[in-house]
N, CA, C and O atoms as a DFTB+ gen file, in Angstrom:
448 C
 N C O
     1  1      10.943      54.626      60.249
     2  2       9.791      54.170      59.505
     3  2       9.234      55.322      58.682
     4  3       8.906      56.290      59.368
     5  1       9.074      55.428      57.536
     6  2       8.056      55.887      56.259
     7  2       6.848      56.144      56.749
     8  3       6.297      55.269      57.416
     9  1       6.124      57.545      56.485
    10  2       5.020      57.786      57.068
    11  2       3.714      56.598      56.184
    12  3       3.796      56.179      55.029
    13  1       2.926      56.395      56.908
    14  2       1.862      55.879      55.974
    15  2       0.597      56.761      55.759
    16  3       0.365      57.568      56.659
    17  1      -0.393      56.718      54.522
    18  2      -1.409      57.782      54.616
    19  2      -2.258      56.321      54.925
    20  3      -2.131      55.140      54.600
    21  1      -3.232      57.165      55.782
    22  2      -4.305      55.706      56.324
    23  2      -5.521      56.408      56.285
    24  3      -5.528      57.227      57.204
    25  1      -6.721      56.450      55.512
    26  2      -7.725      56.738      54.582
    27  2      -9.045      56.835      55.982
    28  3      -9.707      55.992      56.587
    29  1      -8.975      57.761      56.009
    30  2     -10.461      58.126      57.440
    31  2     -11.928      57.512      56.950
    32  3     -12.542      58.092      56.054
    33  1     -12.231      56.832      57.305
    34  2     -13.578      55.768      57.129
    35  2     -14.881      56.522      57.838
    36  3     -14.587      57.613      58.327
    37  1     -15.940      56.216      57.943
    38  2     -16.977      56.346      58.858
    39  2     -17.206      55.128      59.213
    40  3     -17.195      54.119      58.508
    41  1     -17.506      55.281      60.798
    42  2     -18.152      54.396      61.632
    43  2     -19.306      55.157      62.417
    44  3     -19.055      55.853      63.401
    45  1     -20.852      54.937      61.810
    46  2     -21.395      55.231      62.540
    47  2     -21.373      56.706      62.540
    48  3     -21.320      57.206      61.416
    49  1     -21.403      57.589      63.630
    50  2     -21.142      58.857      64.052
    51  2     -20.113      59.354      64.025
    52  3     -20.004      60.579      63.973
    53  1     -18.919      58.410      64.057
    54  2     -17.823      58.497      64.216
    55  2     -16.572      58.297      63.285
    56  3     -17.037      57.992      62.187
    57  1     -15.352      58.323      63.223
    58  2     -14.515      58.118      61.852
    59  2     -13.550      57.419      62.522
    60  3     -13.320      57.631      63.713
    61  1     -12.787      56.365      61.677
    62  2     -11.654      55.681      61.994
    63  2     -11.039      55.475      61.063
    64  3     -11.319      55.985      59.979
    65  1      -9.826      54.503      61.286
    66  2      -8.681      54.602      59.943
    67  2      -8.565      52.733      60.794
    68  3      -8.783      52.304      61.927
    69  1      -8.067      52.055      59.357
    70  2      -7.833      50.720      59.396
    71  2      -6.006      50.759      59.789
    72  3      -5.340      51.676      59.309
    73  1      -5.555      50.048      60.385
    74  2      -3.885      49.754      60.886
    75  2      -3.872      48.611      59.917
    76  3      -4.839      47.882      59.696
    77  1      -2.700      48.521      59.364
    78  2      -2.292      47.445      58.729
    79  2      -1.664      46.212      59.543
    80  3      -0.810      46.360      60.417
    81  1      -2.253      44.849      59.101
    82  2      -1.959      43.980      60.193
    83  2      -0.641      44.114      60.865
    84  3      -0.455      44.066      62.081
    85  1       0.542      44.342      59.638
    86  2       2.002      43.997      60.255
    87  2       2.187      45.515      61.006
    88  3       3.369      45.769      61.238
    89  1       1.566      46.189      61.274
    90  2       1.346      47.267      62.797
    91  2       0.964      46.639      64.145
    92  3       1.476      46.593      65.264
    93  1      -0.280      46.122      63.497
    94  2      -0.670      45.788      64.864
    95  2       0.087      44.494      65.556
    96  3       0.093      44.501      66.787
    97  1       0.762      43.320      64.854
    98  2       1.421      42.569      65.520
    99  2       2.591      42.900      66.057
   100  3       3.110      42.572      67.124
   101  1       3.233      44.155      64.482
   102  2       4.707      44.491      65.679
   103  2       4.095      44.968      67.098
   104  3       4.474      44.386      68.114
   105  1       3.369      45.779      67.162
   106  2       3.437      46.285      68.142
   107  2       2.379      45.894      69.113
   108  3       2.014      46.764      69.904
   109  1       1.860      44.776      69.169
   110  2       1.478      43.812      69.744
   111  2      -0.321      44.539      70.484
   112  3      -0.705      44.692      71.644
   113  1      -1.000      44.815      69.120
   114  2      -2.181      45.190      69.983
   115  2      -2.933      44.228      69.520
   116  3      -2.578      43.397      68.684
   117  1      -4.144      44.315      70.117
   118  2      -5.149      43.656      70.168
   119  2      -6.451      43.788      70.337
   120  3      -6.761      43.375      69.219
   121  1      -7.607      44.066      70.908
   122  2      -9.154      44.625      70.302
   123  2      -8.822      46.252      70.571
   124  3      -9.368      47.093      69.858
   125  1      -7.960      46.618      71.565
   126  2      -8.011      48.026      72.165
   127  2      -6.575      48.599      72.168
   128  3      -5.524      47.972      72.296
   129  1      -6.783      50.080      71.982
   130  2      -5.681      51.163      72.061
   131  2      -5.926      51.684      73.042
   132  3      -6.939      51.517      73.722
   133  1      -4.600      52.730      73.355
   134  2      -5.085      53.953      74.249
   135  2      -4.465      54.843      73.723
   136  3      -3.266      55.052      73.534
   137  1      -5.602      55.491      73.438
   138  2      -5.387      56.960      71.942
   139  2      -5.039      58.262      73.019
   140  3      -5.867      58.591      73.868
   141  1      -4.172      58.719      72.927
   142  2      -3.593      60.221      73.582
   143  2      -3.571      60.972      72.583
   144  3      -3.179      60.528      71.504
   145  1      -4.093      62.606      72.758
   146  2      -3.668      63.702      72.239
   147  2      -2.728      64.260      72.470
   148  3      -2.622      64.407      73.687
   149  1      -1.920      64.688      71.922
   150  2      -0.467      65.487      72.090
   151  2      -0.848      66.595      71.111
   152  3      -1.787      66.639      70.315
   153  1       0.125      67.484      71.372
   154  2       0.355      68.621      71.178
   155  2       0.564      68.633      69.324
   156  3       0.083      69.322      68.425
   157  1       1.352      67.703      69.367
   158  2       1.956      67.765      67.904
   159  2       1.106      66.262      66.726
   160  3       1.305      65.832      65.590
   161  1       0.154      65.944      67.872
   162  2      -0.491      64.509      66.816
   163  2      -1.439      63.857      68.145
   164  3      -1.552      64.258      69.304
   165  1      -2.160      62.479      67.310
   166  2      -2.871      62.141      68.230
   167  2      -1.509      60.451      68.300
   168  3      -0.871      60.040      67.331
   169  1      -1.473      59.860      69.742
   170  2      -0.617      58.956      69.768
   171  2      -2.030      57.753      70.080
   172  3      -3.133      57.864      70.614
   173  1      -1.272      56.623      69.420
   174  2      -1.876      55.280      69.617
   175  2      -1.123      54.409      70.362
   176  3       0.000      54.304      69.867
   177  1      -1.225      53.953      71.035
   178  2      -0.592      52.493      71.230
   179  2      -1.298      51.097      72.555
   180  3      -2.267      51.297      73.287
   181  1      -0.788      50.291      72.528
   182  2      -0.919      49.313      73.402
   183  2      -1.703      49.343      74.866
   184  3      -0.978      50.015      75.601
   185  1      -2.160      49.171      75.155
   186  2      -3.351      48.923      76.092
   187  2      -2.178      48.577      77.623
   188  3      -1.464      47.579      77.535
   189  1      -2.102      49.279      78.662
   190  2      -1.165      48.972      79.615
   191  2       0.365      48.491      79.277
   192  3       1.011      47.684      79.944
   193  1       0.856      49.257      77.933
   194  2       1.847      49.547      77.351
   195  2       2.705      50.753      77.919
   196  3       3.470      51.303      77.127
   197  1       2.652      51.146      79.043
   198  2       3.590      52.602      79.342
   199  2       4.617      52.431      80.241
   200  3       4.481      51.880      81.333
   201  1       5.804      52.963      79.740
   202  2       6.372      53.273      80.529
   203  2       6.255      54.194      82.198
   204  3       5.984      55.394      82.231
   205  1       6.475      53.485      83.282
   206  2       6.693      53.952      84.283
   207  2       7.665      55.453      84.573
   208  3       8.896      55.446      84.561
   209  1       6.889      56.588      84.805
   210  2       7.961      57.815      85.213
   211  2       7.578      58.038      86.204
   212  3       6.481      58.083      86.760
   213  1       9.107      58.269      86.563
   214  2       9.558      58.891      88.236
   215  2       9.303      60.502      88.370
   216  3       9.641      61.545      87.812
   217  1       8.503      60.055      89.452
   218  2       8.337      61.915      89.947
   219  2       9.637      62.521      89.954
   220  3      10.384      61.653      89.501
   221  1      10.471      63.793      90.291
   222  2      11.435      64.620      90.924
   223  2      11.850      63.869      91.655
   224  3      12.709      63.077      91.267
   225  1      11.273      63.845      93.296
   226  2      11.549      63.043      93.948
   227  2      12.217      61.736      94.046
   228  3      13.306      61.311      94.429
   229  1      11.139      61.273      93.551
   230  2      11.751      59.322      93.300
   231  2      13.197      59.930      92.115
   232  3      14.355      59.827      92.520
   233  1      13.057      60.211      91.450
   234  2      14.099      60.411      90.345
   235  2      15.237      60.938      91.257
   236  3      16.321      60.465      90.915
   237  1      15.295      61.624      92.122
   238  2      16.278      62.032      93.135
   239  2      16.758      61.078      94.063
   240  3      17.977      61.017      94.228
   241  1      15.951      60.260      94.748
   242  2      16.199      59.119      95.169
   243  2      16.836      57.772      94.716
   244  3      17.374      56.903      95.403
   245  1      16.664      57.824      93.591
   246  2      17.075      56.593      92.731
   247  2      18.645      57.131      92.335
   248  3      19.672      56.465      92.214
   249  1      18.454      58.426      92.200
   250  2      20.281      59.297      91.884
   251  2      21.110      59.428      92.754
   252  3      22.274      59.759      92.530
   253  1      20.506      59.122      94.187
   254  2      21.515      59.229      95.338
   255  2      21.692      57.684      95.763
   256  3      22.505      57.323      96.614
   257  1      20.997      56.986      95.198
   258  2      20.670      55.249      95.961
   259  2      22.402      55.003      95.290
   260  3      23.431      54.743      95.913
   261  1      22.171      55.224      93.683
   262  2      23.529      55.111      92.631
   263  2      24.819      54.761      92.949
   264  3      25.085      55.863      92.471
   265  1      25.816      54.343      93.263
   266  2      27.446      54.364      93.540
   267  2      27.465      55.204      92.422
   268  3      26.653      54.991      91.521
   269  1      28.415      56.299      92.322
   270  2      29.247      56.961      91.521
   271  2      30.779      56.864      91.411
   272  3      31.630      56.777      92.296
   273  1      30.914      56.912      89.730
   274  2      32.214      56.544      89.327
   275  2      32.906      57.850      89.002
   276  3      32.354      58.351      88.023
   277  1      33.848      58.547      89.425
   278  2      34.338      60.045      89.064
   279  2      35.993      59.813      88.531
   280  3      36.720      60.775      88.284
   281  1      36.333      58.731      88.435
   282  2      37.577      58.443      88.321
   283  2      38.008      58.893      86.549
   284  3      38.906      59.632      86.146
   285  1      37.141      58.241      85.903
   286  2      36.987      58.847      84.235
   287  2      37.289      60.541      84.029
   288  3      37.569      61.026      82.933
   289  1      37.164      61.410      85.424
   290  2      36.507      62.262      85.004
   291  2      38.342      62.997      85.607
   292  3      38.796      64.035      85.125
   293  1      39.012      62.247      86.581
   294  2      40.495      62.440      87.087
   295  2      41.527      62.766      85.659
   296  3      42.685      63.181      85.604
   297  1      40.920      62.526      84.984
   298  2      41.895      62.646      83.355
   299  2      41.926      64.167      82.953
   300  3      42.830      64.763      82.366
   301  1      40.801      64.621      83.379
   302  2      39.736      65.735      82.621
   303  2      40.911      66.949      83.448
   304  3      41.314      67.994      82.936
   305  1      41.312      66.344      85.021
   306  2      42.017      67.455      86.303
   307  2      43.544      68.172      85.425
   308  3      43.949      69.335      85.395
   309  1      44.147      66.805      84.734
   310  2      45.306      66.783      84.094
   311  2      44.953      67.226      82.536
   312  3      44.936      66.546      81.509
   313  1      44.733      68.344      82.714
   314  2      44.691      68.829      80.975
   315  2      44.976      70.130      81.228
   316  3      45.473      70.861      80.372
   317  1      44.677      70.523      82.449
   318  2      45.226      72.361      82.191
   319  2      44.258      72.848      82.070
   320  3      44.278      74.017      82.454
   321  1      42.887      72.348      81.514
   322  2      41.585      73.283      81.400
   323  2      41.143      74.377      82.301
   324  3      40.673      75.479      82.017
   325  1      41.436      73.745      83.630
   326  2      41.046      74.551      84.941
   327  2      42.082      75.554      85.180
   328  3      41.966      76.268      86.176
   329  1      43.342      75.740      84.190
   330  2      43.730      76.688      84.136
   331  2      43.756      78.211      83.332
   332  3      44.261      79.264      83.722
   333  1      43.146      77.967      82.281
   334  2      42.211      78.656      81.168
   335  2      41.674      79.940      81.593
   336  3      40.887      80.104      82.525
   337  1      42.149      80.814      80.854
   338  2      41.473      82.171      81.586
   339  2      40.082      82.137      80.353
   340  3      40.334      81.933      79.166
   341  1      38.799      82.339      80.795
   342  2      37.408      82.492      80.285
   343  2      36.903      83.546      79.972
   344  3      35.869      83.982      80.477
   345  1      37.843      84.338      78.718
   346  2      37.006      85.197      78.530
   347  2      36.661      85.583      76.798
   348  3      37.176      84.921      75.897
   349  1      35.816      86.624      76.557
   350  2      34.957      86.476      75.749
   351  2      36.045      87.107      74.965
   352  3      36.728      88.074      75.303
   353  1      36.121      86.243      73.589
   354  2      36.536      86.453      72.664
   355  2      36.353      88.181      72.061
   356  3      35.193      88.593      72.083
   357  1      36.965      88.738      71.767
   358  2      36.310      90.006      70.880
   359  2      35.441      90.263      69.726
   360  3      35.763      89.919      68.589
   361  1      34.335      90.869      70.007
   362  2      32.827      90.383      68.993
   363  2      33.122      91.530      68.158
   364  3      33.294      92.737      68.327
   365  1      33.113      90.468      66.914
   366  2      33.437      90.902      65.135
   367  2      32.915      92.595      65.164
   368  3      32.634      92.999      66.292
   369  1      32.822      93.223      64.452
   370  2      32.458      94.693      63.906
   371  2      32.002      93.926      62.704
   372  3      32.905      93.643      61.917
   373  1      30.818      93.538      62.399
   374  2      30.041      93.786      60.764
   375  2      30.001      94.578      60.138
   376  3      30.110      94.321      58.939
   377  1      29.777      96.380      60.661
   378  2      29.343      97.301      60.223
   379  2      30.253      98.586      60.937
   380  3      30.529      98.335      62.110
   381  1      30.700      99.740      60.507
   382  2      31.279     100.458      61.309
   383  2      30.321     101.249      62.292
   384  3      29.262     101.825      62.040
   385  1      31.004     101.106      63.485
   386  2      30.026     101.571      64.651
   387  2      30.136     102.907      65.406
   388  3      31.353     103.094      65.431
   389  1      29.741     103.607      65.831
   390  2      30.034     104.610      66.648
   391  2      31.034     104.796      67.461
   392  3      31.480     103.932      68.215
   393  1      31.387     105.779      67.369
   394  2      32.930     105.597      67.918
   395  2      34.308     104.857      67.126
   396  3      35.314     105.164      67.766
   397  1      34.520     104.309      66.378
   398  2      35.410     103.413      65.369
   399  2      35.893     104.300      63.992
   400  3      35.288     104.486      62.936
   401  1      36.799     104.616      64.297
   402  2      37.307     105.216      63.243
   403  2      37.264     105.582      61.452
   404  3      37.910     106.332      60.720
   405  1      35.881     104.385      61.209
   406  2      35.601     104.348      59.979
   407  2      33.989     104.724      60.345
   408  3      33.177     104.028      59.736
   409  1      33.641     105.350      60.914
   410  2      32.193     105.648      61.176
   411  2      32.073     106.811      60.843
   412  3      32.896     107.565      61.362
   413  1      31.118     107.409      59.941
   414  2      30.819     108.527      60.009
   415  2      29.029     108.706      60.221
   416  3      28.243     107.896      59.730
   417  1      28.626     109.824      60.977
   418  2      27.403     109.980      60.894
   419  2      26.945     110.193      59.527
   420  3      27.456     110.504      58.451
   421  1      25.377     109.807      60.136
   422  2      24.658     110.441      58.645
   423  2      24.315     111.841      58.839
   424  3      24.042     112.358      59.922
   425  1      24.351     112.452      57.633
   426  2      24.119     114.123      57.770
   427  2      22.858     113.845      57.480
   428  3      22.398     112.948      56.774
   429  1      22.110     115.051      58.341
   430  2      20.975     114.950      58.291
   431  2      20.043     116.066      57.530
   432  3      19.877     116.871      58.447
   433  1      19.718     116.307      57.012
   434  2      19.196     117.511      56.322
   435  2      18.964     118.578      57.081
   436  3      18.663     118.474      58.270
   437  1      19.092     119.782      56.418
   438  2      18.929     121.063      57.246
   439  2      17.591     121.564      56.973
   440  3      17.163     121.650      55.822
   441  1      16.787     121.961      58.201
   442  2      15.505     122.359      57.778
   443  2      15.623     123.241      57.509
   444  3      16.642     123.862      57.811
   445  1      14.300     123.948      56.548
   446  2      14.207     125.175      56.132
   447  2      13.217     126.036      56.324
   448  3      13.288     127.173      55.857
């Protein structure tokens, strides 16, 4: 969706902005919001509209309740990967470095 600019009004003491009807039906409100501040904006929406989140816990519980399927993963055994030696590629030289055969110090002036 296209941002919309929505024009800050006074009410009273207070300031508001009008929603355009085809807002408020998609998203199905009606006399009341529940306006949250966030970090990055203020959020609007639906009145006992939220999603349910699982603590750690419950979220751990619900991950062990699960059957797990690992058979997809039997393909992954037959590739040789796990035979792969892991090591770090050799990191580029940008610039000649100390020690490297194209390095020379800088001379430094002689005091006087």
């Amino acid at each position: 969706m296209k941002p919309v600019h929505l024009k800050v009004a006074r009410i009273g003491n207070s300031r508001g902005v009008r929603i355009p009807a085809t807002t408020l039906e998609r998203y199905h409100i009606g006399t009341s919001v529940v306006m949250e501040e966030l970090s990055d904006g203020i959020l609007l929406r639906p009145v006992g509209h939220s999603d349910a989140k699982l603590s750690w816990d419950e979220t751990a519980k619900a991950m062990a309740a699960e059957p797990e399927d690992w058979t997809a993963w039997d393909a992954a055994v037959g590739d040789g990967i796990d035979e792969l030696t892991w090591e770090s590629p050799p990191r580029p030289r940008l610039v000649a470095e100390e020690g490297s055969p194209e390095y020379k110090a800088p001379r430094r002036p002689r005091k006087k």
